[in-house]
Backbone as numpy.savetxt, mean C-alpha at the origin, in Angstrom:
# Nx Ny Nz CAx CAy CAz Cx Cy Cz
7.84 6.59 -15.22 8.63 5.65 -14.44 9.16 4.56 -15.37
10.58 4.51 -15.48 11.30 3.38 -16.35 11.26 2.16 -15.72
11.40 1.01 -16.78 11.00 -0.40 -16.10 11.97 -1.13 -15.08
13.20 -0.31 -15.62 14.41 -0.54 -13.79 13.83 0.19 -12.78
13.28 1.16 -13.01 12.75 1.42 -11.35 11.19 0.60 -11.09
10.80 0.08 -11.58 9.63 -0.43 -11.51 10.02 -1.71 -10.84
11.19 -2.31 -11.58 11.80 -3.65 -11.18 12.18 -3.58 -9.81
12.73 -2.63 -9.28 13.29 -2.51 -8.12 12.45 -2.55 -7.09
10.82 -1.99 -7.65 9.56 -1.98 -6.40 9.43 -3.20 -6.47
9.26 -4.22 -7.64 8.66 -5.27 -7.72 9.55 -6.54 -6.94
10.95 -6.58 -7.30 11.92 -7.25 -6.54 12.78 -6.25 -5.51
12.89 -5.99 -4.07 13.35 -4.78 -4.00 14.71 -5.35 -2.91
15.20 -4.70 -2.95 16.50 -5.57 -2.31 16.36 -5.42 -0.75
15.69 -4.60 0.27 15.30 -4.64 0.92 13.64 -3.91 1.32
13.04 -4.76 2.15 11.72 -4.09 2.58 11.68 -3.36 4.03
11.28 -2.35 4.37 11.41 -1.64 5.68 9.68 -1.89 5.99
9.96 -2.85 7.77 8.92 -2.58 8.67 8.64 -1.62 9.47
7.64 -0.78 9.10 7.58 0.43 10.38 6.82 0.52 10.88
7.16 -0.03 12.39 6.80 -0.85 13.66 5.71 0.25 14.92
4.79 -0.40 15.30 4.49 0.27 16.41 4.92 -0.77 17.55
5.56 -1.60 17.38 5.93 -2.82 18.53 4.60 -3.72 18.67
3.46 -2.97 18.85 2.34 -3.71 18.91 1.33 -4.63 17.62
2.41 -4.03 17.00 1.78 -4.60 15.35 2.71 -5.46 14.69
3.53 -5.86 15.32 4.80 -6.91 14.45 3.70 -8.26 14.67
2.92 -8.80 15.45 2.41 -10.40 15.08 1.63 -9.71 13.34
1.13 -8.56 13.36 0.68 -8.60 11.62 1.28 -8.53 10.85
2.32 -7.76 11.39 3.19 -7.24 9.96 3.96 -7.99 9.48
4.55 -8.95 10.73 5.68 -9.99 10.18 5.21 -11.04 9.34
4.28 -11.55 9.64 3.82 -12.81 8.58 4.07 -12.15 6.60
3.34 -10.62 6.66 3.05 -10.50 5.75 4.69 -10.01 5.15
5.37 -9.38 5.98 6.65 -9.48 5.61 7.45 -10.14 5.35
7.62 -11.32 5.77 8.37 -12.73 5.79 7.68 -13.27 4.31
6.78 -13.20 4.27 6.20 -13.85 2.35 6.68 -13.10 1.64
6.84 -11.79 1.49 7.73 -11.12 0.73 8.66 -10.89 0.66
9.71 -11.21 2.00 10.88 -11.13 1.10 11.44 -12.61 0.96
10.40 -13.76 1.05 11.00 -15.02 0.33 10.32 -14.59 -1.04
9.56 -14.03 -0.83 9.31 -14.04 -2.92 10.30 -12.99 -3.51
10.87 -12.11 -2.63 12.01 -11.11 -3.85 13.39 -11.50 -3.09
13.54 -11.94 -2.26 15.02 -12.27 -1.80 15.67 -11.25 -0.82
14.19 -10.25 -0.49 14.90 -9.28 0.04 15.26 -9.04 1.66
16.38 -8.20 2.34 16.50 -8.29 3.70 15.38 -7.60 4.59
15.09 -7.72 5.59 14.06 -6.79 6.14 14.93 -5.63 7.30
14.26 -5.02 7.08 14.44 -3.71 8.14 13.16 -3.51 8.71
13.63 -3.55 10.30 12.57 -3.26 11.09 13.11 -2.00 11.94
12.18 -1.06 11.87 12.13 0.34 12.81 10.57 1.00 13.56
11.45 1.15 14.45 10.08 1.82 15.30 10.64 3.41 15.65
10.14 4.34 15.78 9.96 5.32 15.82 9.41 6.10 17.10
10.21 6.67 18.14 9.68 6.94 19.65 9.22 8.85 19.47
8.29 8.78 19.13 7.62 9.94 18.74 7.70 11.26 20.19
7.65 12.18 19.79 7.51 13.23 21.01 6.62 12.76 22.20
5.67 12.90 21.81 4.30 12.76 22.75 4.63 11.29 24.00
5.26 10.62 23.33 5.82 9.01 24.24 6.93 10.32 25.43
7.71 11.08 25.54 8.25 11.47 26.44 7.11 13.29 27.16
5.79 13.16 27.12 5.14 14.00 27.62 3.83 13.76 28.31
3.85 12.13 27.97 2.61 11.69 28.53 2.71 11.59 30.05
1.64 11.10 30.63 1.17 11.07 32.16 2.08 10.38 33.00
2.80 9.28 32.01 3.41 8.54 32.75 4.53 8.81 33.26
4.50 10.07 32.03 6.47 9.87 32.15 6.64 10.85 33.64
5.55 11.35 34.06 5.41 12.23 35.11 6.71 13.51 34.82
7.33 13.36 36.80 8.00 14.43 36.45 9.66 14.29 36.11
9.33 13.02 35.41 11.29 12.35 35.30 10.71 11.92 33.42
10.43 12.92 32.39 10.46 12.48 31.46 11.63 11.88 30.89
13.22 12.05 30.94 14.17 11.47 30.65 14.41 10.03 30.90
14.16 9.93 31.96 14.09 8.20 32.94 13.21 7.45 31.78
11.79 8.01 31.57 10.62 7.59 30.27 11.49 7.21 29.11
11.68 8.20 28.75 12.38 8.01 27.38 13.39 7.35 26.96
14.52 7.04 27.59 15.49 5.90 28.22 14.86 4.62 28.25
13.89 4.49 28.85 13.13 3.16 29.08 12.35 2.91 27.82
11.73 4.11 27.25 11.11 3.65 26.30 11.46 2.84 25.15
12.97 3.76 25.03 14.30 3.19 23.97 14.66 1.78 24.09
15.00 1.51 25.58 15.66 0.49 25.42 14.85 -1.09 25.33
13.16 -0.96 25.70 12.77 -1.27 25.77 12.14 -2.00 23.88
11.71 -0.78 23.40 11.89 -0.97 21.92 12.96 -1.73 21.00
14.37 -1.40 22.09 15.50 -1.83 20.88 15.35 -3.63 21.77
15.23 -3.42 22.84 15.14 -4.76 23.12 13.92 -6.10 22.24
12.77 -5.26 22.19 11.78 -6.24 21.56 12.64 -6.37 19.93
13.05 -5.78 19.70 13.31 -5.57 17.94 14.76 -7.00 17.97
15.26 -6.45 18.83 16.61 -7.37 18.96 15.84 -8.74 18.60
15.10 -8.84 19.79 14.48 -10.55 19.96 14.21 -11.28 18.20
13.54 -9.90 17.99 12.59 -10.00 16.65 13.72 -10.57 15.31
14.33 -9.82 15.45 15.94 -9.87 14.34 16.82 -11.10 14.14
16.84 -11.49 15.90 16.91 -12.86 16.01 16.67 -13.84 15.82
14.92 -13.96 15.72 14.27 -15.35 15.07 14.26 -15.12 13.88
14.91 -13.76 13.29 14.07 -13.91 11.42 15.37 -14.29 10.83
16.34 -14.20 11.56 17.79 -14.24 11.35 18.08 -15.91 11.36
17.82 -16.51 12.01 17.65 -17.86 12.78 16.66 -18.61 11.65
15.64 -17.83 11.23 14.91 -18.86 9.32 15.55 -18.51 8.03
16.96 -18.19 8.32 17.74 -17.84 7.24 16.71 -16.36 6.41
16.73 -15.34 7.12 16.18 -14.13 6.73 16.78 -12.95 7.07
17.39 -12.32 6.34 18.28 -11.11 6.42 17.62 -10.17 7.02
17.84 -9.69 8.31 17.15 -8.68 9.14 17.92 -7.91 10.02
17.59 -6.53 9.94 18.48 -5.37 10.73 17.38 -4.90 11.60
17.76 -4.07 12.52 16.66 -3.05 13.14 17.28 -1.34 13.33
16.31 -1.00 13.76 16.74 0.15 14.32 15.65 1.07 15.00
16.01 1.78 16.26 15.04 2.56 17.13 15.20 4.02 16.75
14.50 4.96 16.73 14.70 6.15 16.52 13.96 7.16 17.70
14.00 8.27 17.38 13.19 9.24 18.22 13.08 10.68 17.44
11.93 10.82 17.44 11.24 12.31 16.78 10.05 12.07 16.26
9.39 12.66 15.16 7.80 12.35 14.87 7.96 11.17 13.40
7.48 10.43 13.38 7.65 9.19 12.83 7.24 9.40 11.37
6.76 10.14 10.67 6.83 10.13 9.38 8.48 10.96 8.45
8.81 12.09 9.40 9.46 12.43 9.35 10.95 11.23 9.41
10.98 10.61 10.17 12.26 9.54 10.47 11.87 8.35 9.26
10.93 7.91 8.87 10.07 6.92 8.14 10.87 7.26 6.62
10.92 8.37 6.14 11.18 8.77 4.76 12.40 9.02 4.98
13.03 9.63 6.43 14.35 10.09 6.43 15.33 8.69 6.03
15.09 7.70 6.81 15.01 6.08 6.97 15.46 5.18 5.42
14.30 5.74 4.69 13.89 5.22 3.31 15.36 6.24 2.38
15.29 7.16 2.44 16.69 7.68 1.69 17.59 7.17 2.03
17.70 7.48 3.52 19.45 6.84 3.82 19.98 5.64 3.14
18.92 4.84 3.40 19.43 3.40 2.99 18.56 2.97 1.79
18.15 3.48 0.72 17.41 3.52 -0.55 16.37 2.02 -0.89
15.03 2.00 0.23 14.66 0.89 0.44 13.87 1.56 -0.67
13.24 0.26 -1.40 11.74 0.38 -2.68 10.57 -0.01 -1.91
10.07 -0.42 -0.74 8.93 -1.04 -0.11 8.99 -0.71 0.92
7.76 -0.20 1.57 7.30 -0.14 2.82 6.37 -0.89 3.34
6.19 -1.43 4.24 5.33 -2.01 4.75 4.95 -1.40 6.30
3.83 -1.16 6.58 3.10 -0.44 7.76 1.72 -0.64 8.35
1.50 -0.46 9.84 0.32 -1.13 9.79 -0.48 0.14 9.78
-1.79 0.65 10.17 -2.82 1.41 9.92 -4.16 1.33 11.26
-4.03 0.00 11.85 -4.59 0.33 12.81 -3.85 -0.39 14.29
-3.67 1.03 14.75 -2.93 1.00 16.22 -3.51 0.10 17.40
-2.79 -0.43 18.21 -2.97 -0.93 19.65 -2.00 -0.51 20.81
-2.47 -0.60 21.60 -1.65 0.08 22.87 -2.03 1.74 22.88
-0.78 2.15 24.28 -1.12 4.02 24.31 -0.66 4.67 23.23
0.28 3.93 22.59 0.80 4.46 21.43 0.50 4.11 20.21
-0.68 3.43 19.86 -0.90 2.82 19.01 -1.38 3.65 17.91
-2.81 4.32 18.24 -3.14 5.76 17.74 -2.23 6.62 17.06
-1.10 6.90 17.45 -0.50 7.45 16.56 0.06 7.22 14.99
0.02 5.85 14.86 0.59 4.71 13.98 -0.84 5.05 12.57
-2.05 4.96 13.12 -3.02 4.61 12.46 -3.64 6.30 11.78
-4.07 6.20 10.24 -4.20 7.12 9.64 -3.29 8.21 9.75
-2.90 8.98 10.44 -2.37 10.36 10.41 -0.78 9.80 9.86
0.02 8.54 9.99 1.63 8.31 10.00 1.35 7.81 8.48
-0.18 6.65 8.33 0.29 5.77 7.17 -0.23 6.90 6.02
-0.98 7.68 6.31 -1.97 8.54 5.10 -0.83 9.19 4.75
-0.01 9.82 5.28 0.78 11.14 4.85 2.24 10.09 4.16
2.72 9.31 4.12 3.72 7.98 4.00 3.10 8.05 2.23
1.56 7.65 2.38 1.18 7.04 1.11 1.61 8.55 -0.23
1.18 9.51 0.92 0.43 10.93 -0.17 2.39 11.45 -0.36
2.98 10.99 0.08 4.59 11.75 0.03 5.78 10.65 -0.53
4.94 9.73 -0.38 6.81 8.33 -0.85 6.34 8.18 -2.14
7.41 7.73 -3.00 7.30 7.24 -4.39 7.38 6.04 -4.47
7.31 5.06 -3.88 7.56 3.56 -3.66 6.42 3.50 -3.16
5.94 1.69 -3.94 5.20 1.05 -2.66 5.00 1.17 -1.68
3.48 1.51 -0.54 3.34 1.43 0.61 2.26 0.06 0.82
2.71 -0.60 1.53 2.00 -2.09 1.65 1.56 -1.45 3.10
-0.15 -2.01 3.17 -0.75 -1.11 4.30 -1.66 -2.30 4.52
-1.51 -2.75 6.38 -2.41 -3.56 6.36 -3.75 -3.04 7.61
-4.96 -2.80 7.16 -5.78 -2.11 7.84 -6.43 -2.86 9.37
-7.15 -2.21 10.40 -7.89 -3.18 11.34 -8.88 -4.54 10.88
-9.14 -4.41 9.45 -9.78 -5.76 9.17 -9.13 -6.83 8.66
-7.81 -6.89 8.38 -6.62 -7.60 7.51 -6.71 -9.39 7.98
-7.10 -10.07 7.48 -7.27 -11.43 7.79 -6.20 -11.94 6.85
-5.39 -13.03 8.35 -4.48 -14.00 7.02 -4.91 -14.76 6.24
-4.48 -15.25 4.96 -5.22 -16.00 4.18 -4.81 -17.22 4.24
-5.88 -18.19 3.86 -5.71 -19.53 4.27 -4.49 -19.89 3.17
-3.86 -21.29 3.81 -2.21 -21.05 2.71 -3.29 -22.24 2.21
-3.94 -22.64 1.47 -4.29 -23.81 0.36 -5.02 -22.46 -0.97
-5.36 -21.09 -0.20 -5.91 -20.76 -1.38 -5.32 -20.06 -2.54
-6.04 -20.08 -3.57 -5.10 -19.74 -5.12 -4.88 -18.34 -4.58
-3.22 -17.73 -5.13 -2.97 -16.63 -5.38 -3.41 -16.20 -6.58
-4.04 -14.69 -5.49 -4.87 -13.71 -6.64 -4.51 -12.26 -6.56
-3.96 -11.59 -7.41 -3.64 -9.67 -7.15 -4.74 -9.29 -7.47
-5.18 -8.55 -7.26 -6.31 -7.29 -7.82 -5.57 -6.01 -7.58
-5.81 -5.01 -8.79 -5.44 -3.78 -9.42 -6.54 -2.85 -9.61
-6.95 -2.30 -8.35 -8.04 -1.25 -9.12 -7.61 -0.16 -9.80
-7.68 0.19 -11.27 -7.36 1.00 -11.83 -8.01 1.89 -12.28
-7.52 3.24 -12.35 -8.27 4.59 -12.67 -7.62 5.06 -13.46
-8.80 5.52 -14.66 -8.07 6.02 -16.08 -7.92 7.57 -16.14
-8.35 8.01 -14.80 -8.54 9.48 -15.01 -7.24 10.10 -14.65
-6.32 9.34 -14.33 -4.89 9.53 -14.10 -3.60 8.43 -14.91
-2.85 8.93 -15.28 -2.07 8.26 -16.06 -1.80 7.26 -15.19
-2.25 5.22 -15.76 -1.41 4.16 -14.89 -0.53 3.35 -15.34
0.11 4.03 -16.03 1.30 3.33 -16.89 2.19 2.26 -15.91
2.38 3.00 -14.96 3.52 2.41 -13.90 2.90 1.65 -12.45
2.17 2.02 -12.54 1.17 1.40 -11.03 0.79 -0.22 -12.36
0.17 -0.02 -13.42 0.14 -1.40 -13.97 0.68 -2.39 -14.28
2.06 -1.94 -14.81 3.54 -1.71 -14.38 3.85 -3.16 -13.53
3.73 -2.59 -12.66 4.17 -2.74 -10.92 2.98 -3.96 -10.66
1.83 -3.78 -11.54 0.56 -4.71 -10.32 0.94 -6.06 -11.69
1.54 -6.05 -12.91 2.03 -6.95 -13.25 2.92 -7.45 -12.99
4.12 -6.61 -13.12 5.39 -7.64 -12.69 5.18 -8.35 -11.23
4.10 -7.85 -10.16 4.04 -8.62 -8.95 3.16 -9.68 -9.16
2.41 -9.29 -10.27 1.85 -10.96 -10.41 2.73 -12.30 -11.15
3.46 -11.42 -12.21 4.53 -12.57 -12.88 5.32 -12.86 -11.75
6.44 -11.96 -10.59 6.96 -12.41 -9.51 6.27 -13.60 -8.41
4.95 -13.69 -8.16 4.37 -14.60 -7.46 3.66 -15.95 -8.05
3.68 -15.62 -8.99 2.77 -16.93 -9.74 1.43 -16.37 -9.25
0.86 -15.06 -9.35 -0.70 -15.26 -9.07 -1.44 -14.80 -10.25
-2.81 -14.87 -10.29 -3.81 -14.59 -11.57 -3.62 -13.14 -11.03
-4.14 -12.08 -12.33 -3.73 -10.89 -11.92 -5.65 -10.45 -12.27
-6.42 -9.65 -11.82 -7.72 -8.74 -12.15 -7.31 -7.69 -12.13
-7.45 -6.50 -13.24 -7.69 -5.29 -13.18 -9.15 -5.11 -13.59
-9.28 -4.25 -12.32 -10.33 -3.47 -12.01 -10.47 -2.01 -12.08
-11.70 -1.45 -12.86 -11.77 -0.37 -13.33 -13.56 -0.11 -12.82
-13.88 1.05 -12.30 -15.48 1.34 -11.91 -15.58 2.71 -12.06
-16.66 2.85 -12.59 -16.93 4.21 -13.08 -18.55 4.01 -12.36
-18.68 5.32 -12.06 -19.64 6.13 -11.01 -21.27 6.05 -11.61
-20.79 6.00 -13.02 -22.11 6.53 -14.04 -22.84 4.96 -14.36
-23.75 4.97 -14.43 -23.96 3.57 -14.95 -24.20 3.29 -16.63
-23.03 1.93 -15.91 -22.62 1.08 -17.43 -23.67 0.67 -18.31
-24.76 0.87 -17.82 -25.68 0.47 -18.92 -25.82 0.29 -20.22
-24.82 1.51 -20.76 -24.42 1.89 -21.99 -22.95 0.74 -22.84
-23.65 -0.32 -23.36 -22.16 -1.15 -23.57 -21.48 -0.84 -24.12
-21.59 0.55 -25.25 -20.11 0.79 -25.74 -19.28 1.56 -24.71
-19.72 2.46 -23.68 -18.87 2.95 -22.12 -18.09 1.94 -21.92
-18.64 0.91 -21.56 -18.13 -0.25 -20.84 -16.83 -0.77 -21.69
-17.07 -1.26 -23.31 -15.96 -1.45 -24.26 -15.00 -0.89 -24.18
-15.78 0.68 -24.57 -14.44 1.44 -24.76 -13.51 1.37 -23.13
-14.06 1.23 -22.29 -12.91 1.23 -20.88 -12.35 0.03 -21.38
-12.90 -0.96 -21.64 -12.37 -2.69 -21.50 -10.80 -2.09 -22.51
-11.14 -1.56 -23.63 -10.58 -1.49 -24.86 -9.36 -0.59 -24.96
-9.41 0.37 -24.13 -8.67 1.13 -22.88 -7.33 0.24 -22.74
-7.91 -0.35 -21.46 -6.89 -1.52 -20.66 -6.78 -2.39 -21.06
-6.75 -3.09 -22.08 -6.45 -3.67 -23.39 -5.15 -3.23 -23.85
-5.32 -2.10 -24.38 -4.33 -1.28 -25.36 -3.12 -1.03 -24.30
-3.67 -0.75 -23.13 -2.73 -0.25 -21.95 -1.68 -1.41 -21.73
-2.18 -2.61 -21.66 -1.66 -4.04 -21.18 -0.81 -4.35 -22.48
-1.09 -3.99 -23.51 -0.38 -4.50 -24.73 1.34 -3.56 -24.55
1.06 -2.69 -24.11 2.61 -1.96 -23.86 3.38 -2.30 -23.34
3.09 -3.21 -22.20 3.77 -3.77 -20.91 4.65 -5.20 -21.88
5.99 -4.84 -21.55 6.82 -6.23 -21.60 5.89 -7.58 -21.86
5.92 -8.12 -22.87 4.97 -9.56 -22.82 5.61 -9.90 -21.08
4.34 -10.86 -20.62 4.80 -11.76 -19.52 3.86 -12.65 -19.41
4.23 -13.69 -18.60 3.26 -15.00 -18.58 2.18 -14.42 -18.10
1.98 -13.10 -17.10 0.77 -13.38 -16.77 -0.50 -12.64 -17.76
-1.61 -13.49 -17.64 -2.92 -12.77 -18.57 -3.48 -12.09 -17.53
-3.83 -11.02 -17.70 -4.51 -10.22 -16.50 -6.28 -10.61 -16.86
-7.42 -10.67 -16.10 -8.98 -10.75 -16.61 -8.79 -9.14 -15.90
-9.41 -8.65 -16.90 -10.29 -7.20 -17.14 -12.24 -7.44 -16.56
-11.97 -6.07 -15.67 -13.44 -6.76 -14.66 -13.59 -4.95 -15.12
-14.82 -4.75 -15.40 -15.61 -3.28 -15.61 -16.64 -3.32 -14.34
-16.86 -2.60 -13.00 -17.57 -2.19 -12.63 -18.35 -0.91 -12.16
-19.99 -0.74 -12.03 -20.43 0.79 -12.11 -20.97 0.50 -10.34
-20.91 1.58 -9.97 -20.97 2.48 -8.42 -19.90 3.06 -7.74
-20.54 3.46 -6.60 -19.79 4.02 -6.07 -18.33 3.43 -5.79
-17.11 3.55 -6.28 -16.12 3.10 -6.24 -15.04 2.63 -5.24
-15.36 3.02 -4.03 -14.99 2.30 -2.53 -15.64 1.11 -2.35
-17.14 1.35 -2.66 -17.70 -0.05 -2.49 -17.66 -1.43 -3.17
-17.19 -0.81 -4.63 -17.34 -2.00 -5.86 -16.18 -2.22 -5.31
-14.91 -1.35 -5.07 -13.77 -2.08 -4.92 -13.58 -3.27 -3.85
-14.32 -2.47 -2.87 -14.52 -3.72 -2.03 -15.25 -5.21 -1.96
-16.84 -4.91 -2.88 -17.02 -6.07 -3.15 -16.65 -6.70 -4.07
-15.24 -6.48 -5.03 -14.70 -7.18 -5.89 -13.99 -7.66 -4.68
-12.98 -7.58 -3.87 -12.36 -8.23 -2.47 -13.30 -9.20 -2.32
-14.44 -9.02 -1.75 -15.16 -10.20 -0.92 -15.48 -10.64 -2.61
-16.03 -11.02 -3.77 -16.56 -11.18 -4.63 -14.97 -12.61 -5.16
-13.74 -11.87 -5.15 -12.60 -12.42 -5.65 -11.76 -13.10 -4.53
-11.80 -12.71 -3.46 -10.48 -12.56 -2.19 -9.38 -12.39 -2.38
-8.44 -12.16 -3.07 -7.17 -11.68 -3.41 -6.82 -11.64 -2.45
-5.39 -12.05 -2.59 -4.07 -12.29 -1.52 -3.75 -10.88 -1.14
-3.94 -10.32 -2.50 -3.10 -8.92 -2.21 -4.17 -7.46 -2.75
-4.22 -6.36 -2.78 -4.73 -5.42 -3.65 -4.45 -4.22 -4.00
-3.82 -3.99 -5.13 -2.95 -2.76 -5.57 -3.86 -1.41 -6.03
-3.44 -0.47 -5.76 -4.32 0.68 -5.76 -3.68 2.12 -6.48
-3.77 2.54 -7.41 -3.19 3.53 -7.63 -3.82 5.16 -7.28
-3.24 5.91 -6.65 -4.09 6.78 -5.53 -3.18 8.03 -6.06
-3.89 9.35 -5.61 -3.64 10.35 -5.66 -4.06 11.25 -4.68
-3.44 12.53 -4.53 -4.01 13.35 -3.66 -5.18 13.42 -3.82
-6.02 13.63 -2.56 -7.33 14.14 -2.20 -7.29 15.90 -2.20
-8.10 16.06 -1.92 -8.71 17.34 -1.87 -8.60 17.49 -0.60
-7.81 18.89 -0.06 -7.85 19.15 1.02 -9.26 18.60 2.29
-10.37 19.12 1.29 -11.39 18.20 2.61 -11.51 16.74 2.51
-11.11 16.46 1.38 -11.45 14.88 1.85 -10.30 14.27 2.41
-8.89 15.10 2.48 -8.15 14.25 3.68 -8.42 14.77 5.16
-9.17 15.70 5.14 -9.12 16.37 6.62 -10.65 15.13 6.66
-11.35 14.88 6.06 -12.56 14.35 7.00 -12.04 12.59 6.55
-11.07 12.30 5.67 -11.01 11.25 5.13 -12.09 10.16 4.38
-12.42 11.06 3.49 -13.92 10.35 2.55 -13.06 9.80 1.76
-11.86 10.06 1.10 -10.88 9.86 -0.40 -11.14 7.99 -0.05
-11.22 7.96 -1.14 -11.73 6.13 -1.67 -10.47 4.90 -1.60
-9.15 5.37 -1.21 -7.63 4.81 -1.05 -8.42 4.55 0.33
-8.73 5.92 1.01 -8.70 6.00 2.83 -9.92 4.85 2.94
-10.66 4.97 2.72 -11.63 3.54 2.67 -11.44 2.75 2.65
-11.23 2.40 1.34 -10.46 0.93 1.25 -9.72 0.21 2.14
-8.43 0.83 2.44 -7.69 0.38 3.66 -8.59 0.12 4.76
-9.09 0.89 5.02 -9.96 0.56 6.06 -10.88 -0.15 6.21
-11.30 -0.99 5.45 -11.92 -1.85 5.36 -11.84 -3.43 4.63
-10.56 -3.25 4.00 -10.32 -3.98 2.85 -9.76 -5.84 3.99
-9.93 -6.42 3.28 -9.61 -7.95 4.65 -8.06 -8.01 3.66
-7.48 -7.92 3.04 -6.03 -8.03 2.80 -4.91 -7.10 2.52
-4.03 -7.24 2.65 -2.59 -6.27 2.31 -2.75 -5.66 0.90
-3.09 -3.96 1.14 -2.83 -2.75 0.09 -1.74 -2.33 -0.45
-1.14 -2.58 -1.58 -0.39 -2.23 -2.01 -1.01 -0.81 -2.21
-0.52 0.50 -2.33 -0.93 1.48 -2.70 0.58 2.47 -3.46
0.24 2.61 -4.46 1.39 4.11 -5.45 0.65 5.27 -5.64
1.77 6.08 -5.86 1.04 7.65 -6.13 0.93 7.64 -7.80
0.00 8.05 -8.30 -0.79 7.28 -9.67 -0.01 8.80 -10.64
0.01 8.41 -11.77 0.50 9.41 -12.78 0.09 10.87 -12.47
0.14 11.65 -13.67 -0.60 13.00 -13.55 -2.11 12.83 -14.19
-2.60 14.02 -14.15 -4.07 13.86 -14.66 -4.04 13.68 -16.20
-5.30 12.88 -16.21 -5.06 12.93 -17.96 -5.95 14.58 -18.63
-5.33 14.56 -19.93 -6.11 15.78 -20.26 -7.18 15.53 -20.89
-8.33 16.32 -21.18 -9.52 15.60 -21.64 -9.40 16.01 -23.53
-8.29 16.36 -23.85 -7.94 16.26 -25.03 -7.08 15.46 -25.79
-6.85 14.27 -24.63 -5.82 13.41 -25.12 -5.96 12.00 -25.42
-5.13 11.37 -24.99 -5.98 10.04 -25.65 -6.68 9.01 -24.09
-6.71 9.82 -23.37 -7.44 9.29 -22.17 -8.81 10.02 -22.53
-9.02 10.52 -23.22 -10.46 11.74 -23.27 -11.45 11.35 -22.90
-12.04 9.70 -23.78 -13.12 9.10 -23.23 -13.31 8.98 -22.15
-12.34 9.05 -20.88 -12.37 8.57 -19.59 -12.20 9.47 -18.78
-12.46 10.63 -19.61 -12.69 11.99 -18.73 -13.51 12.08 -17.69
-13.73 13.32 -16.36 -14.64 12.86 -15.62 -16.06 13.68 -16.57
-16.15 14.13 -17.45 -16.92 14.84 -18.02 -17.68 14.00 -18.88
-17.14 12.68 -19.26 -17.94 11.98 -19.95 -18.30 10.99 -18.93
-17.24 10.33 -18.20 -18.11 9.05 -17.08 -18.06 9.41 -15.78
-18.09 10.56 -15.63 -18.90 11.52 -14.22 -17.82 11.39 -13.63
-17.45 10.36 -12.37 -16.29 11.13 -11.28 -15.88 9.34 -10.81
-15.31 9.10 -12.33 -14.90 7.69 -11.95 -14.09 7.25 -10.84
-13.29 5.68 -10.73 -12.77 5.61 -9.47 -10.85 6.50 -9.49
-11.07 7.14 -8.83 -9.51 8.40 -9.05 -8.80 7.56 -7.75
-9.06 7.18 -6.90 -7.89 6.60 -5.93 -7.99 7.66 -5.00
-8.50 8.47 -5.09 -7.95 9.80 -4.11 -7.92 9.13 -2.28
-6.91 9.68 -1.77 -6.57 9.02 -0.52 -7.74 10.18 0.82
């Protein structure tokens, strides 16, 4: 990934909200801070999925349903467009109909947005649909930023210091996810942590070096920029450290570089991305992370063969 397309995630000329109607009091706050920090317009869409014209309600006049459902949607969005329009904030909408990941990416080409923003846990009859099955498959298929805010997402108090956290995994190339979790810290004025946890325990301090020494060398490639990133090494299980670096740090924000899971761990959702979100108290940035490294290359040390089954992101 070249540093103009990197630039474009980091400042993106517009961000797309994709709405369950019931999730705009979360999504908007966190949307409205971002695009005063990149300048960008917002797009808001909601998506009227099949199942909304087959349910109980729609009885035996599903058309009448679906009509109502529409206009009802384009009506809340209107309102919505209005006040963001009204704080000097560039905002469009739009209603759709079919299965919502499908329209979500269709959405993202047409009009070549770099950011998504989505919520993850549903409210209302339709809410359920929104949560895991729309945002998981979004994360595992877009090449852009997916900003994901989970059922535990707390706003943060506005007196406290901006902080990014980057959990990073060496077992996949993160040239561009580091990339990306810098230039958003030089874009905000915040302290930046990369975070790295391996499974095996660190006990061993040259393990530990050589990772530090790693992301060191990694950071030295990146464009000088004002920001200094602190390098944090932690050992366990890697859903959990990531998380108690969250409660340990609180970060405003937390960037994740993720990769496919393994067929069973997206069908039962164990993958350590799917966790996180789900538990994490702030807004996930999440990218689809390089290719694998080879264990003959210059990632070798960080093979899973030498530090067992470090943190991979897998969703």
């Amino acid at each position: 990934m070249n540093s103009t397309h990197v630039s474009s995630m980091t400042r993106p000329k517009s961000i797309l909200v994709a709405t369950s109607l019931n999730d705009l009091d979360l999504l908007l706050p966190v949307a409205i801070e971002q695009a005063r920090n990149t300048g960008a317009m917002i797009w808001l869409l909601h998506v009227i999925p099949p199942e909304a014209y087959v349910s109980i309600e729609a009885g035996a006049y599903p058309f009448v349903g679906k009509e109502k459902e529409y206009r009802a949607a384009e009506a809340a969005l209107v309102k919505v467009a209005s006040e963001l329009r009204e704080k000097n904030l560039p905002c469009a909408y739009e209603v759709r109909r079919w299965y919502p990941v499908d329209e979500i990416k269709g959405f993202i080409r047409e009009h070549s947005v770099k950011r998504l923003i989505v919520g993850t846990s549903g409210r209302g009859k339709l809410g359920k649909l929104l949560i895991g099955s729309v945002a998981e498959q979004l994360i595992r298929s877009l090449d852009i930023p997916v900003c994901t805010l989970g059922p535990h997402f707390k706003p943060p108090s506005p007196n406290r210091p901006h902080r990014i956290l980057f959990a990073l995994s060496l077992r996949h190339h993160p040239e561009h996810s580091l990339k990306f979790a810098v230039d958003l810290a030089a874009g905000s004025a915040a302290d930046l942590t990369v975070l790295n946890v391996a499974e095996q325990d660190l006990g061993d301090e040259g393990l530990a070096a050589g990772a530090m020494s790693k992301i060191e060398e990694l950071l030295k490639e990146i464009q000088p920029t004002q920001v200094q990133p602190q390098i944090r090494i932690r050992s366990g299980e890697p859903a959990e450290e990531i998380l108690a670096e969250c409660t340990a740090s609180g970060p405003q924000l937390l960037v994740l570089s993720a990769f496919l899971a393994s067929p069973l761990s997206a069908k039962f959702r164990t993958g350590v991305a799917y966790r996180v979100i789900a538990k994490a108290p702030c807004p996930i940035f999440t990218l689809r992370s390089g290719s694998k490294t080879r264990a003959n290359g210059n990632y070798r040390e960080f093979s899973d063969v030498q530090m067992g089954s470090s943190y991979s992101g897998q969703f």
